[in-house]
PLY file of the C-alpha trace (Angstrom):
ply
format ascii 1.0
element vertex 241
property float x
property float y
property float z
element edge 240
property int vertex1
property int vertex2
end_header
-29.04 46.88 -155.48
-25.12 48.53 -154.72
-25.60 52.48 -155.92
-22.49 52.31 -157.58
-22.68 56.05 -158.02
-21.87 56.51 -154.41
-18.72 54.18 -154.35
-17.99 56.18 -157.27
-18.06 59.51 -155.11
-16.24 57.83 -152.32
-13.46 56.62 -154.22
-12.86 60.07 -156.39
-12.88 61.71 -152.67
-10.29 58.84 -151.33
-8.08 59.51 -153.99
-8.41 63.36 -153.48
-7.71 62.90 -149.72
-4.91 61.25 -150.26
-3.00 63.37 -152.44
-1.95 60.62 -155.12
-2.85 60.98 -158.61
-5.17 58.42 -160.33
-2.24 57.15 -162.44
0.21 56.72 -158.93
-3.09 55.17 -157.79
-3.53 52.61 -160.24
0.51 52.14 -160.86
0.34 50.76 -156.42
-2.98 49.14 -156.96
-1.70 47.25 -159.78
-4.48 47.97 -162.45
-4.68 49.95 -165.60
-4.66 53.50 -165.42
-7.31 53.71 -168.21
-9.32 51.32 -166.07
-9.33 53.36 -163.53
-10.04 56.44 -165.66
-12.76 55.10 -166.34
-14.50 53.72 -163.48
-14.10 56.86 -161.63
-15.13 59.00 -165.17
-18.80 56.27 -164.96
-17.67 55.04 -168.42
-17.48 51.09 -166.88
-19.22 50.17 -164.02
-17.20 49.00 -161.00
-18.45 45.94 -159.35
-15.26 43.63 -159.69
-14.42 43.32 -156.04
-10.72 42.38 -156.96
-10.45 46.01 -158.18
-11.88 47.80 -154.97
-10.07 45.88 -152.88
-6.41 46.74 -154.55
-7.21 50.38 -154.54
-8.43 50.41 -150.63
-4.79 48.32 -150.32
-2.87 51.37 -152.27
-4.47 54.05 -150.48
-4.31 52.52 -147.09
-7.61 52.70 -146.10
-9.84 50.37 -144.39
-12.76 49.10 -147.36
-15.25 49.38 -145.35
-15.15 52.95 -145.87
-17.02 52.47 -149.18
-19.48 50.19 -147.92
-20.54 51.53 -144.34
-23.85 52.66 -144.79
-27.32 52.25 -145.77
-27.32 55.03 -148.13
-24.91 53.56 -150.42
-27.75 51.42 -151.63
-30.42 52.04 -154.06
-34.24 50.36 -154.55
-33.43 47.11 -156.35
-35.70 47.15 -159.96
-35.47 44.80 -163.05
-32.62 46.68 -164.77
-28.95 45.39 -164.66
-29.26 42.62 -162.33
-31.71 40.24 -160.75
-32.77 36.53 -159.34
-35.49 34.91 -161.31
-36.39 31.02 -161.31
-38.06 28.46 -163.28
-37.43 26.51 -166.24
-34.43 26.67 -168.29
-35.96 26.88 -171.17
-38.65 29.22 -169.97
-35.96 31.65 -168.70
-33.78 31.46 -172.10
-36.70 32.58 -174.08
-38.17 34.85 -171.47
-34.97 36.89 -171.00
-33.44 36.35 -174.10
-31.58 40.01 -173.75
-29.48 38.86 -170.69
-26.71 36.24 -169.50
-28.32 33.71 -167.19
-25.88 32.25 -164.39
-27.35 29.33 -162.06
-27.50 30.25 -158.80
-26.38 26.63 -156.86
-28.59 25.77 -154.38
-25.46 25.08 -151.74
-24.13 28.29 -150.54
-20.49 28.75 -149.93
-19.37 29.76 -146.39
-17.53 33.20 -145.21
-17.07 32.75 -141.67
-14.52 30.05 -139.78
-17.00 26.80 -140.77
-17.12 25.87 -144.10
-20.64 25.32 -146.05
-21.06 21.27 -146.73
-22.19 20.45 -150.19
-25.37 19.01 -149.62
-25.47 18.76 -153.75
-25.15 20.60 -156.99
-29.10 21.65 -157.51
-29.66 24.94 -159.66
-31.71 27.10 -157.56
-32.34 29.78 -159.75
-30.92 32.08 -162.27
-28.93 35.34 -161.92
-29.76 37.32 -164.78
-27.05 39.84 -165.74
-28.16 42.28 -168.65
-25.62 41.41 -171.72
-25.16 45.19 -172.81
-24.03 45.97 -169.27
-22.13 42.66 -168.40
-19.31 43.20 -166.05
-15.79 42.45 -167.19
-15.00 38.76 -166.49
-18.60 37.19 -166.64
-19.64 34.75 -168.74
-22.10 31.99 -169.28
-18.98 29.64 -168.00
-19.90 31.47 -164.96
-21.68 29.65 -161.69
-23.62 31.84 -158.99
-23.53 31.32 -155.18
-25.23 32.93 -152.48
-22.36 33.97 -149.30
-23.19 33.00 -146.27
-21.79 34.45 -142.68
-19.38 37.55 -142.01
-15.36 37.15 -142.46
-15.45 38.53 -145.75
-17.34 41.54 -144.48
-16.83 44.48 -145.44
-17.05 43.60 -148.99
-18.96 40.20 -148.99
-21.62 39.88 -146.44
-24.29 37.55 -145.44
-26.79 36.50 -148.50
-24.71 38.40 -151.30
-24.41 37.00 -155.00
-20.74 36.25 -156.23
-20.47 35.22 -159.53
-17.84 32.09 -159.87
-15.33 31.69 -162.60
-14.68 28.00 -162.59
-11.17 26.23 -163.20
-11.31 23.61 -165.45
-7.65 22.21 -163.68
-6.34 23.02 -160.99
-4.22 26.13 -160.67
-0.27 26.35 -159.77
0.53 28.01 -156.90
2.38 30.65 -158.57
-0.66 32.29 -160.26
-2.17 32.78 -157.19
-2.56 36.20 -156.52
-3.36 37.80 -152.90
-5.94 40.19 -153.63
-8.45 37.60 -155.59
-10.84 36.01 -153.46
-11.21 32.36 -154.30
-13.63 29.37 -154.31
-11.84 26.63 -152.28
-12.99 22.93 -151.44
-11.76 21.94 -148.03
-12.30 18.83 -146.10
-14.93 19.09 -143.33
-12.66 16.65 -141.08
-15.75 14.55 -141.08
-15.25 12.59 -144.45
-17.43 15.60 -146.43
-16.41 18.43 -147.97
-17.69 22.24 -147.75
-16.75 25.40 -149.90
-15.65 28.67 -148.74
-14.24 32.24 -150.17
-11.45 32.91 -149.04
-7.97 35.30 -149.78
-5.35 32.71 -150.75
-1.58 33.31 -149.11
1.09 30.65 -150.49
3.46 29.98 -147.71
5.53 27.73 -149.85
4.97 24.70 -152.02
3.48 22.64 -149.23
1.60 25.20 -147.29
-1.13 27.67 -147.86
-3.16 30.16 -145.77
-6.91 31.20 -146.33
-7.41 34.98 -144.99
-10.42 36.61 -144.27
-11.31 40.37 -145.02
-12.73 40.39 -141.61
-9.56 40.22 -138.88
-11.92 39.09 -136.21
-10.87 35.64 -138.24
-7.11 34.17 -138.11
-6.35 32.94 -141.01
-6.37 29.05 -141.85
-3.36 27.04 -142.54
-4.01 23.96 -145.04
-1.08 21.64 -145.29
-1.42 20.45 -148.88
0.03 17.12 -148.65
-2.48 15.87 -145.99
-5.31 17.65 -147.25
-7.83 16.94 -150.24
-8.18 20.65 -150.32
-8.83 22.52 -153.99
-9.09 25.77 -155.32
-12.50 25.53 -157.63
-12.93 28.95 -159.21
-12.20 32.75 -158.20
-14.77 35.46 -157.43
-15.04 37.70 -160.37
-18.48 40.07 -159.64
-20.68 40.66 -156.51
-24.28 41.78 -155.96
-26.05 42.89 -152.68
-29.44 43.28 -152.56
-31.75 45.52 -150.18
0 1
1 2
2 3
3 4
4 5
5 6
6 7
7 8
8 9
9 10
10 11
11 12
12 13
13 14
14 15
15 16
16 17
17 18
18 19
19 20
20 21
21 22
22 23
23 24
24 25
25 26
26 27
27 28
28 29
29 30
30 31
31 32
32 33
33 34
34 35
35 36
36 37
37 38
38 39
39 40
40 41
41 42
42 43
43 44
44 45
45 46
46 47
47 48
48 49
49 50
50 51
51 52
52 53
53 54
54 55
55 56
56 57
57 58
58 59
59 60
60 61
61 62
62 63
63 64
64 65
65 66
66 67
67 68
68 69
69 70
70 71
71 72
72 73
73 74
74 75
75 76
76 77
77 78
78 79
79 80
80 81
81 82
82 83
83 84
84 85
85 86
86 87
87 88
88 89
89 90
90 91
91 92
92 93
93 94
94 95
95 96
96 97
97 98
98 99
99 100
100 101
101 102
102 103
103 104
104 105
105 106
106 107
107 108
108 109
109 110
110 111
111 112
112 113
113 114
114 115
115 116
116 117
117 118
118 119
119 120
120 121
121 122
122 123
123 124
124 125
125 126
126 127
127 128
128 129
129 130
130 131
131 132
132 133
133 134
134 135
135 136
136 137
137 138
138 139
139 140
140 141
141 142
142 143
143 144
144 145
145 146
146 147
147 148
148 149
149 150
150 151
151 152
152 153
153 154
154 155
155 156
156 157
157 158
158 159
159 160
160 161
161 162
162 163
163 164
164 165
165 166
166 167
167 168
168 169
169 170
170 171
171 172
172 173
173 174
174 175
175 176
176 177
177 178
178 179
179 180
180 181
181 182
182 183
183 184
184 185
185 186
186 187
187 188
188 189
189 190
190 191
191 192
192 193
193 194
194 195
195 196
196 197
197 198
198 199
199 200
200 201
201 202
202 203
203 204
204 205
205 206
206 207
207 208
208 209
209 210
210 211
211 212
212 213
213 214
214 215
215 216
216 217
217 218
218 219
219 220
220 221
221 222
222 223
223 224
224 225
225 226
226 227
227 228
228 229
229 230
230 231
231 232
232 233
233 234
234 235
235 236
236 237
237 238
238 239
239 240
């Protein structure tokens, strides 16, 4: 599991080296100052990869200096976090103390392909201890497993992301940059796949899906000849080791 002490000590040492305040830092990453207080003071746990991501952005670093290493990670143990499977039922009662997300059998694609939906099977069940629950999660919550390398740094090959689902589409104007979203895309073979991706409105017609990893150009979607849909955003990660 992510030691999130050690992002902790990265980011306080960041922020240090780069001679802004925390509040100038939060005012240009666009996040609470108190937040910020208190992810960096251990009083909230930070693993809302929106939030890293804005505060690499405002201090003009590349993210993958948080993440570079083997020794930011720690033995993984039944604490916080883990993958369990079986019955519904059997899980509810067994692990009554935490949230239970299903973990989707599909996986959803970060590299230029896109994942096809082979269907909507439940694999398994992330369970996410309820007096530790991240900010955002919820039992309206679906789990994926990532599969490939353009959202590396932050999202690499067989992480958990935790899915936030729309129940409508959303406009175009509440799209925001930073987020990393779950979109459906046509596979240009009469399926469909899903991917994370950065969304960038071009205008009301046009859209671009960015990577994290530059090695990938971005993707332009025309949305009048596309099927294409946003399903959900990325609101938690998990890596295990």
């Amino acid at each position: 599991m992510f030691n999130f002490d050690v992002l902790i000590k990265r980011l306080k040492t960041a922020i240090e080296e780069s001679g802004l305040s925390v509040r100038k830092v939060a005012k240009k990453a666009g996040i609470h100052e108190v937040s910020l207080y208190r992810y960096l003071n251990g009083e909230r746990k930070l693993n809302n990869i929106d939030v890293v991501y804005k505060i690499s952005k405002a201090l003009e670093i590349n993210m993958d200096t948080f993440f570079k290493d083997f020794n930011a990670y720690e033995e993984n143990s039944l604490s916080d976090v883990f993958v369990t499977y079986g019955d519904e039922e059997y899980i509810n009662n067994k692990y009554d103390n935490y949230i239970k997300l299903p973990l989707m059998e599909c996986k959803v694609g970060a590299y230029p392909g896109i994942i096809e939906i082979a269907d909507d099977k439940v694999d398994g069940w992330v369970c996410i201890d309820a007096k530790n629950l991240p900010k955002n999660i919820s039992e309206r919550c679906y789990a994926f497993r990532v599969k490939g390398d353009s959202m590396e740094p932050y999202l690499c090959d067989n992480d958990l992301v935790a899915i936030l689902p729309y129940q409508e589409q959303p406009s175009l104007e509440t799209i925001i940059k930073t987020n990393v979203y779950l979109v459906k895309i046509p596979d240009g073979f009469g399926s469909y796949g899903l991917s994370i991706k950065h969304i960038h409105v071009i205008d009301n017609k046009t859209v671009e899906l960015v990577s994290d990893n530059k090695q990938y150009p971005p993707l332009t979607i025309n949305l009048e000849d596309s099927d294409f849909r946003i399903m959900g955003r990325v609101v938690w990660m998990w890596r295990e080791m």
